[in-house]
C-alpha positions as CSV (number, residue, x, y, z in Angstrom):
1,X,1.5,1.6,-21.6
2,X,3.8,4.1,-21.0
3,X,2.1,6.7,-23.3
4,X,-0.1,9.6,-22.7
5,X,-1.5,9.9,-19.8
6,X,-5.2,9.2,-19.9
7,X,-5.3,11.9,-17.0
8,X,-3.8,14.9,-15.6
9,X,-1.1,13.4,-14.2
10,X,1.1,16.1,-11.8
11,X,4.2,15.5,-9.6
12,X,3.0,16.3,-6.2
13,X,6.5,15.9,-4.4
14,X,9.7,15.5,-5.6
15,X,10.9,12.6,-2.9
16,X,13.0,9.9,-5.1
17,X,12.3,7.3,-2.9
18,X,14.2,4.2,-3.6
19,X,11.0,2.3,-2.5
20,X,7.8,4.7,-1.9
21,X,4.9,2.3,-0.3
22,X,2.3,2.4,2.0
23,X,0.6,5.8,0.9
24,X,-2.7,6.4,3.1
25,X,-4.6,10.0,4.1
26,X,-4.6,10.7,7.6
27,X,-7.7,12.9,7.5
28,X,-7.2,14.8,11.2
29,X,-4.0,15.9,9.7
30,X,-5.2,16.6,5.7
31,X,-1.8,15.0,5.1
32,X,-0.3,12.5,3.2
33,X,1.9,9.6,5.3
34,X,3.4,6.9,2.8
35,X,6.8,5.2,3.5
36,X,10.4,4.6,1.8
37,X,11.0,0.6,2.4
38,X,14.9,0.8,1.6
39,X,15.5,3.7,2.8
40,X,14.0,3.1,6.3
41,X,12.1,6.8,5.6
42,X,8.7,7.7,7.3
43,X,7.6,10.7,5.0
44,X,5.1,13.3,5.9
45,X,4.2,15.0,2.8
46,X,1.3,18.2,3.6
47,X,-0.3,19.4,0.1
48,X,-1.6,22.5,1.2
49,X,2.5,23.9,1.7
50,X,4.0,21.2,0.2
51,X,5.8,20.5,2.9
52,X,7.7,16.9,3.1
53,X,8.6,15.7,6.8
54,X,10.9,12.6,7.1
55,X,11.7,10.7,10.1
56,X,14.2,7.5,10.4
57,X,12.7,4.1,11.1
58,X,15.0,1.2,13.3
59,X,14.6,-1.2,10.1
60,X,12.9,-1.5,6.7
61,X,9.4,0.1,6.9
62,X,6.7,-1.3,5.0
63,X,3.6,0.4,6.2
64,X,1.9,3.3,8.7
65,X,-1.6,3.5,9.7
66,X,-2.8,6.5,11.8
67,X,-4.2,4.8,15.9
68,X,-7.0,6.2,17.7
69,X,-4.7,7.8,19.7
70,X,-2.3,10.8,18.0
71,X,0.0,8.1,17.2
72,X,0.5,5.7,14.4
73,X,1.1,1.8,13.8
74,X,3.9,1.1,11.3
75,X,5.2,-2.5,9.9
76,X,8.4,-2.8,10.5
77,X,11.0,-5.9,9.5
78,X,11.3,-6.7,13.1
79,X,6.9,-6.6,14.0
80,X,4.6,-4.0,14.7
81,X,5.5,-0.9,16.4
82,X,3.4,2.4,17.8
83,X,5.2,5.3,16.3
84,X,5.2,8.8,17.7
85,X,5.7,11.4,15.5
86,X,6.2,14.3,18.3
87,X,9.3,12.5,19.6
88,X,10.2,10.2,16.6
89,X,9.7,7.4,18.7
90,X,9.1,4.1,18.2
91,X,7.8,1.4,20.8
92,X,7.8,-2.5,20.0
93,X,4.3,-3.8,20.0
94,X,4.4,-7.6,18.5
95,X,6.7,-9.7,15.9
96,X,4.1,-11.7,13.9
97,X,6.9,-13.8,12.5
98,X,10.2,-14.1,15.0
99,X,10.6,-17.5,13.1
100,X,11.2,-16.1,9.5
101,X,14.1,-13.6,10.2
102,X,14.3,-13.2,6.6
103,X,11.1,-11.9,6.2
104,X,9.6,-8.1,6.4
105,X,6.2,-6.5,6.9
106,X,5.3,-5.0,3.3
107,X,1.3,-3.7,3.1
108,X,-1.7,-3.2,5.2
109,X,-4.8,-1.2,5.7
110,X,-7.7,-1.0,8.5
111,X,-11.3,-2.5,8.1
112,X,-14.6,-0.6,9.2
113,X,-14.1,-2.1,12.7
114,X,-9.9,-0.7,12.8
115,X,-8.8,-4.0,12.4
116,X,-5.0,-4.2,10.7
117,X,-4.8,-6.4,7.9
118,X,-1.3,-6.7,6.8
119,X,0.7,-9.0,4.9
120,X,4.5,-9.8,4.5
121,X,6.9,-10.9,2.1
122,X,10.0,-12.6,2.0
123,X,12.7,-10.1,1.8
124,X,15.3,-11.8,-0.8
125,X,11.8,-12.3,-3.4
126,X,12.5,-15.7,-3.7
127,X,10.5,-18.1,-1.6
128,X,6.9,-18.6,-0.6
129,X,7.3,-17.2,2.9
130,X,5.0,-14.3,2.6
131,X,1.7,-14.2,5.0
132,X,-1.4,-12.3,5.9
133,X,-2.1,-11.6,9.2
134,X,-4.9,-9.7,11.1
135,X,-4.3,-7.6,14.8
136,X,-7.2,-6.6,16.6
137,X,-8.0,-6.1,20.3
138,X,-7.3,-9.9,20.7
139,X,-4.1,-9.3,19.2
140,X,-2.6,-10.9,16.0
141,X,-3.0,-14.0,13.9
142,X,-2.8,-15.8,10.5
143,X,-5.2,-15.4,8.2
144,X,-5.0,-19.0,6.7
145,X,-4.8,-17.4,3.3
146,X,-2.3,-19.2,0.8
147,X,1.6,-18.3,1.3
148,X,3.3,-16.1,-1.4
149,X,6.5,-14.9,-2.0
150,X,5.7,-11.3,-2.1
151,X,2.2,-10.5,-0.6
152,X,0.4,-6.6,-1.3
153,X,-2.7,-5.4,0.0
154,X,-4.9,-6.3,1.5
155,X,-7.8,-4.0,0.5
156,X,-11.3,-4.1,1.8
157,X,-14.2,-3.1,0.1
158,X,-16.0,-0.1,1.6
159,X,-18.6,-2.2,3.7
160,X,-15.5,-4.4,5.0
161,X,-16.9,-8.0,3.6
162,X,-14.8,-8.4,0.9
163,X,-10.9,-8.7,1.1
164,X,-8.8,-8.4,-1.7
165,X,-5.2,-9.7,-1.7
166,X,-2.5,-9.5,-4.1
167,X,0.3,-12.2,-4.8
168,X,2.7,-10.2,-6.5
169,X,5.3,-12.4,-8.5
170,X,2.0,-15.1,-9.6
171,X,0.5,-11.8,-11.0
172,X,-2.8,-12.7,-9.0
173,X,-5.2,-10.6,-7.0
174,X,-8.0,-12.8,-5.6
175,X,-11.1,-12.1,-3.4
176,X,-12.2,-13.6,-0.2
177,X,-15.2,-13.3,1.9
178,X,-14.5,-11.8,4.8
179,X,-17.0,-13.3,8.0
180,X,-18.6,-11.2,11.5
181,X,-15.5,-12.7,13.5
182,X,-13.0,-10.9,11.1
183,X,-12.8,-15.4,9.6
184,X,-12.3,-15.3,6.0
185,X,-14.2,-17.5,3.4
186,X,-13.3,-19.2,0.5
187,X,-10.9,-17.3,-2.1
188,X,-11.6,-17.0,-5.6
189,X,-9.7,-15.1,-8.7
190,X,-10.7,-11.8,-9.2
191,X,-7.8,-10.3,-11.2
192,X,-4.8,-12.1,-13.1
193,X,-2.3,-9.5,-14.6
194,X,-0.5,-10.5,-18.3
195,X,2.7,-10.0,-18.1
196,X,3.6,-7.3,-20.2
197,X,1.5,-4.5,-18.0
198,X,3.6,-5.4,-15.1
199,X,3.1,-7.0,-11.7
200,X,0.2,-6.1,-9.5
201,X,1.8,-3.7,-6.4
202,X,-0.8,-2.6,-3.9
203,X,-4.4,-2.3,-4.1
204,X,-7.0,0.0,-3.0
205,X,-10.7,0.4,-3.1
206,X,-12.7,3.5,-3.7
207,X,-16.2,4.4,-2.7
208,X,-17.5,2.8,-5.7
209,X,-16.1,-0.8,-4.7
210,X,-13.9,-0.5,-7.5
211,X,-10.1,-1.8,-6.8
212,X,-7.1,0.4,-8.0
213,X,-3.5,-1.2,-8.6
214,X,0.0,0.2,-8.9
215,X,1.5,-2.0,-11.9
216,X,5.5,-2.2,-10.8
217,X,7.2,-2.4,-13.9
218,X,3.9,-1.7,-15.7
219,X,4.0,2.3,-16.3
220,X,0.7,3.1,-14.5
221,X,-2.2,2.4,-12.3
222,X,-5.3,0.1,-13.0
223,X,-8.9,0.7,-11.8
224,X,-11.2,-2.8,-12.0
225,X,-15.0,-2.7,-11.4
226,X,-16.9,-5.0,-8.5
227,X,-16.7,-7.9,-10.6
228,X,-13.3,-7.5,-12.1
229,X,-13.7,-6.0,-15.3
230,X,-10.8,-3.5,-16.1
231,X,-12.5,-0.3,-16.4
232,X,-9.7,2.5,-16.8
233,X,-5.8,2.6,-17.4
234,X,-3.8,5.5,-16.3
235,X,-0.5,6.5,-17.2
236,X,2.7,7.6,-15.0
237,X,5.5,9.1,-16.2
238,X,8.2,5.9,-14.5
239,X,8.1,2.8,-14.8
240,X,7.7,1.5,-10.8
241,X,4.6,2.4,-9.7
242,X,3.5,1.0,-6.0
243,X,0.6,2.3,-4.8
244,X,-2.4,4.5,-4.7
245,X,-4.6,6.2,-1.5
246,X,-7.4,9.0,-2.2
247,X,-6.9,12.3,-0.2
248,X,-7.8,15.5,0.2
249,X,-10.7,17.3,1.7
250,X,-13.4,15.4,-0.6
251,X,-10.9,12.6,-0.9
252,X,-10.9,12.5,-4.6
253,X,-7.4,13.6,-5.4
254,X,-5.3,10.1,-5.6
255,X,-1.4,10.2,-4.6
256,X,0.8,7.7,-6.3
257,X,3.8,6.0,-4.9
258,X,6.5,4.8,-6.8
259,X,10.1,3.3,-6.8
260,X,14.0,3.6,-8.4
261,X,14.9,0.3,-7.1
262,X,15.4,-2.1,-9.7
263,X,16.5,0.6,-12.0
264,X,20.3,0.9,-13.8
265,X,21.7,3.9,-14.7
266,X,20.6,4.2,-18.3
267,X,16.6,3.8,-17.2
268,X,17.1,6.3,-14.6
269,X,18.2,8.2,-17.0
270,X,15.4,8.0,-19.1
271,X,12.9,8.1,-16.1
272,X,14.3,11.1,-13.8
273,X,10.6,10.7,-12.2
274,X,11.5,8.0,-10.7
275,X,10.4,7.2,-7.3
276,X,8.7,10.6,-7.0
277,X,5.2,11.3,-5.4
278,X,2.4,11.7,-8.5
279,X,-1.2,13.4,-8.1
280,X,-4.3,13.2,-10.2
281,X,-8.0,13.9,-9.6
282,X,-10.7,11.5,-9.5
283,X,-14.5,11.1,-10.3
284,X,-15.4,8.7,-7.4
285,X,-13.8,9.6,-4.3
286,X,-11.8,7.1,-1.9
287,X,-13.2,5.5,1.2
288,X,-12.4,7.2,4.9
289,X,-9.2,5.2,6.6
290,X,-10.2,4.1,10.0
291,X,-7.8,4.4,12.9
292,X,-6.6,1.3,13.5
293,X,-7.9,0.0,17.4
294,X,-4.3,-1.9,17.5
């Protein structure tokens, strides 16, 4: 897996992130937002100067989503909170899970509508504490979706009735109906990963209702038609790869998250990419992200 790249595969920002996540195109800006978990980093990254902006979150940062508004929603450990990026400020919305302190907000994206549908984890990786929640105008609740350990995603296809959702550690992405009333439907398998191409990181969906996955561990990214057939493979130069979101004016350049942690000296060594920002083009462009009505 770790072999030649099957595209043109560039580094677009040289960031070392110790956990890049949450990469999504904030399209009133034409810039890059994606997060460093550990690190507690908000990054900023603007291709046309290449430009990287990095602001300090209160506690681990899983995810940012742009608002309606000029501001942004980002996941923190302790709940939801508006950020402002003007003032660096961040204002307490709504903790999800005040009963599971040892838990942290880890993915999310919006639907058609600007509904957040976020997931989180349990912070040591070791128990089935991990939820999926949805916030919209009526504020936030479970999803009734099976508890993991470490949950990613979810995605939506581009017409917002099909949620994807990826349990991590059981190497799983499944499907799920997803109802008028923002209700989901009965789950079924869509994707199980074997284990020596990694474990499924976050998803995403491109115009073509095709679902893309950062393999962590796995050396790449994965691209899997409708009806889960895998349809391309491409190859990064580290091991850790997270996440994928489609940017740019036409939206068919995809940025790549990735990750050092979990990495000893001798594969750092070997992988001085690590945890660096990667670019490649696409042939099917990525769906608009909708500002979230949170």
């Amino acid at each position: 897996m770790a072999g030649r790249p099957t595209r043109s595969v560039h580094t677009a920002c040289r960031v070392g992130a110790m956990l890049g996540e949450g990469p999504v195109w904030v399209a009133r800006e034409q810039a890059l937002w994606f997060v460093d978990i550990k690190r507690h980093h908000l990054h900023r990254f603007d291709p046309a100067t290449s430009a990287l902006e990095t602001w300090n979150a209160p506690a681990q940062v899983g995810w940012i989503l742009p608002a309606q508004a000029a501001d942004f929603v980002v996941g923190l450990q302790s709940g939801l909170a508006r950020f402002d990026p003007a003032t660096g400020a961040f204002a307490a919305m709504v903790d999800p899970e005040p009963h599971l302190p040892g838990n942290r907000l880890n993915d999310a994206t919006t639907d058609p509508t600007g509904r957040i549908w976020f997931g989180s984890m349990d912070d040591a990786e070791t128990t089935a504490t991990g939820c999926f929640h949805v916030c919209d105008a009526d504020g936030v609740r479970v999803c009734g979706l099976p508890p993991v350990t470490i949950a990613n995603g979810p995605a939506l296809s581009p017409d917002g009735r099909t949620l994807y959702y990826t349990d991590t550690l059981g190497r799983t992405i499944h499907a799920v109906p997803v109802h008028d009333d923002g209700t989901l439907g009965t789950p079924r398998l869509f994707v199980e990963i074997e284990a020596a191409a990694g474990y499924p990181d976050g998803p995403t969906i491109d115009s073509a209702g095709c679902l893309w996955t950062g393999l962590f561990g796995g050396w790449g990214v994965r691209r899997y038609a409708p009806d889960g057939r895998l349809i391309e493979t491409v190859a990064l130069p580290t091991a850790n790869i997270t996440k994928v979101a489609f940017g740019g004016p036409c939206l068919t350049t995809a940025y790549v998250t990735s990750a050092r942690k979990g990495l000893d000296a001798a594969a750092l060594a070997a992988q001085p990419e690590a945890g660096h920002l990667f670019t490649f083009a696409v042939d099917v462009p990525g769906v608009p992200v909708t500002a979230a009505i949170a």
